[in-house]
PABA-435564 format. One line per 5 residues: their letters; for each residue x, y, z of C-alpha. Coordinates in Angstrom, 1 decimal. Each point is the difference from the previous one (the first is absolute). Example, Ala and Ser with C-alpha at 12.3 -4.5 7.8 and 13.67 -1.06 7.14 Angstrom:
# PABA-435564
as) 12.3 -4.5 7.8; 1.4 3.4 -0.7
//
This chain:
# PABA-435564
xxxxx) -5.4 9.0 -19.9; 0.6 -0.6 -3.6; -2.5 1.5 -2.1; -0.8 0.3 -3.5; -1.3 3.3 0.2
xxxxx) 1.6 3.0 1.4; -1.8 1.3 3.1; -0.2 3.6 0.6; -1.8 1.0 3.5; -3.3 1.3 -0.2
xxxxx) -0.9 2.5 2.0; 1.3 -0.1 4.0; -4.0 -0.9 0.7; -0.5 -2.5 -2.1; 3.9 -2.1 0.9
xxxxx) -1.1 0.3 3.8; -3.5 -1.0 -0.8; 1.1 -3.2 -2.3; 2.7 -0.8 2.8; -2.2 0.8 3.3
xxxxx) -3.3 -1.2 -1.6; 0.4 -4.0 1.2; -1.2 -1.1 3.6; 3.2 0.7 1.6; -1.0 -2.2 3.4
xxxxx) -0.3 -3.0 -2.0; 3.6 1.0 -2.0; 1.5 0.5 3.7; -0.8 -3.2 1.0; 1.2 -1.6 -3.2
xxxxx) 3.6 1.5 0.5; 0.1 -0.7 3.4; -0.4 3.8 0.9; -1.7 2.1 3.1; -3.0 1.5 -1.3
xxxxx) 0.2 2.7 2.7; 2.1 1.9 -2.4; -2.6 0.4 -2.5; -1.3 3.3 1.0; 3.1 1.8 0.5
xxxxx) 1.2 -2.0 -3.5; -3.1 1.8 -1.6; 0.3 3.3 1.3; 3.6 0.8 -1.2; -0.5 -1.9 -3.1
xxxxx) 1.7 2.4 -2.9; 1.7 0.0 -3.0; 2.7 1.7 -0.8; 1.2 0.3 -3.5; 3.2 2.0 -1.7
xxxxx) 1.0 0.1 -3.4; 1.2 -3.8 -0.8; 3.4 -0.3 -0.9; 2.1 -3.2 -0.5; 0.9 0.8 3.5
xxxxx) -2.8 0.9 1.7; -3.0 -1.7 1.4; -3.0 -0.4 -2.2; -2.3 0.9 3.4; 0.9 -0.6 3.7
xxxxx) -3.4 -0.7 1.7; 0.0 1.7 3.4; -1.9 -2.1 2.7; 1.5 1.7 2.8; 0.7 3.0 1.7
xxxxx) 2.4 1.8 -1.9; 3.5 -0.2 0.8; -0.6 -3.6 -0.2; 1.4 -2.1 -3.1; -3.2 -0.4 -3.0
xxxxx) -0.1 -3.1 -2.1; 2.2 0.7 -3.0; -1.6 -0.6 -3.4; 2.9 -0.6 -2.9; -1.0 -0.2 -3.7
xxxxx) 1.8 -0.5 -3.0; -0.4 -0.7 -3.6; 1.8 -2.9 -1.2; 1.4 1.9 -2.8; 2.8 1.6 3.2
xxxxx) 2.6 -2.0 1.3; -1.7 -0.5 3.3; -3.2 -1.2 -1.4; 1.9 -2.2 -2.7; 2.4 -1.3 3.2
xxxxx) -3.3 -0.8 1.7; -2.0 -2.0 -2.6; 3.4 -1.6 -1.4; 0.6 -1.8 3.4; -3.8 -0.4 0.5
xxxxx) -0.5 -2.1 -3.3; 3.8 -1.7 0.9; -1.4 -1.1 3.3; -2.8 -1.8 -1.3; -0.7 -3.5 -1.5
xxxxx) -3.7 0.3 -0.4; -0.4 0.3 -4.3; -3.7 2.3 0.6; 1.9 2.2 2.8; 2.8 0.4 -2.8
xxxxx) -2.5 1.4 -2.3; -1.8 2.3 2.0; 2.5 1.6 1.5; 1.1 0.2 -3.7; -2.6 2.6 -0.2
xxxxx) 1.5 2.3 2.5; -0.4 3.6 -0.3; 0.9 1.2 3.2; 1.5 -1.2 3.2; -1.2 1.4 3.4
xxxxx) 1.2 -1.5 3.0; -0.6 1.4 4.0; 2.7 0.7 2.5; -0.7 -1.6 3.5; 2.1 1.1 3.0
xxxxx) 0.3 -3.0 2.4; -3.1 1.7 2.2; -2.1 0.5 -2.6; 0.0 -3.6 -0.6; -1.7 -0.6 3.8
xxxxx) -2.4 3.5 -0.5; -2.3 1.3 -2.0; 2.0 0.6 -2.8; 0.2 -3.9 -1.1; -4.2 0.2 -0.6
xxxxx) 0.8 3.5 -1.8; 2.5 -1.8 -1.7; -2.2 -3.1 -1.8; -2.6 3.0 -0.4; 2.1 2.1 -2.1
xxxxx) 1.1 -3.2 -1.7; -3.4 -0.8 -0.7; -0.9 3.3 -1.5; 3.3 0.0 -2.1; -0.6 -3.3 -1.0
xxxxx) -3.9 0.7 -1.3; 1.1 3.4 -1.6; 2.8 -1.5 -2.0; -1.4 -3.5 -0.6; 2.9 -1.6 1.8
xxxxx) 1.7 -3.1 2.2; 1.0 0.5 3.3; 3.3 -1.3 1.7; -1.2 -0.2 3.7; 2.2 -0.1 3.2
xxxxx) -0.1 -4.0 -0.1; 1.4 0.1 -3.3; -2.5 -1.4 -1.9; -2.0 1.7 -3.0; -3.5 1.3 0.2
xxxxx) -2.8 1.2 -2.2; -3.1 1.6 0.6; -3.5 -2.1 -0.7; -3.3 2.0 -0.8; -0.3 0.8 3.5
xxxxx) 3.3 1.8 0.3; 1.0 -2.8 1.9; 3.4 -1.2 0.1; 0.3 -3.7 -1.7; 3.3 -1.9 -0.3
xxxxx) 1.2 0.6 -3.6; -0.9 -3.5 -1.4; 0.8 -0.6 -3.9; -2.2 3.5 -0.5; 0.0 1.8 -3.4
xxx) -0.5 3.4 0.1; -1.6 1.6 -2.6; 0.9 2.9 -2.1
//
């Protein structure tokens, strides 16, 4: 996610509400995923949050039973040398002039750590969920898994990023 304004979670209630609160059966079958897993998905739903460095995890969402690996949440401000690296090859991998400019407006830069099984679980829907949120919170683009850019419509829907201007 590339947003324009910093996001900085809520409270633990209202994250897991903004990231648990869409039909997940019709998400599962979107992705491709076994809606079985919803329940135990919901009941072991947790966030876990430390004080952010510029080494550690903005949040790790725990879907699982612990032991097992959370989603891991990484933010930074484009003013540190991970954040600038980030939106520099972001705006260098781009030809689309609109794109250029938004992402021109980048604040921060939060991207989510998939291990290869997450990818295949739960934690792909969890994934676009948090993305979502991030992206509504900090009025930002989203880079998804196929590698094309995203933006949110007034639904909170995700909408190929076509020649939009964001606005300030």
């Amino acid at each position: 996610m590339f947003n324009s304004r910093l996001v900085e979670p809520m409270t633990d209630e209202s994250v897991l509400k903004a990231i648990s609160g869409s039909n997940l059966y019709t998400l599962c079958d979107q992705y491709g995923l076994d809606s079985a897993q919803i329940e135990a998905t919901v009941a072991h739903l947790g966030l876990i949050r430390g004080k952010t460095t510029q080494f550690a995890p903005f949040l790790l969402l725990r879907y699982h039973p612990k032991g097992d690996r959370p989603l891991l949440v990484h933010a930074f401000q484009v003013d540190s040398s991970q954040g600038s690296l980030i939106l520099h090859r972001a705006v260098n991998n781009t030809y689309h002039p609109a794109l250029k400019k938004a992402l021109g407006k980048t604040n921060q830069v939060l991207f989510i750590e998939l291990s290869q099984i997450q990818l295949r679980d739960m934690g792909l829907l969890l994934a676009y969920e948090v993305a979502r949120w991030a992206a509504e919170q900090g009025k930002g683009f989203v880079r998804g898994l196929d590698g094309k850019w995203y933006r949110l419509n007034g639904h909170q829907a995700f909408i190929p990023f076509e020649g939009y201007e964001p606005s300030d």
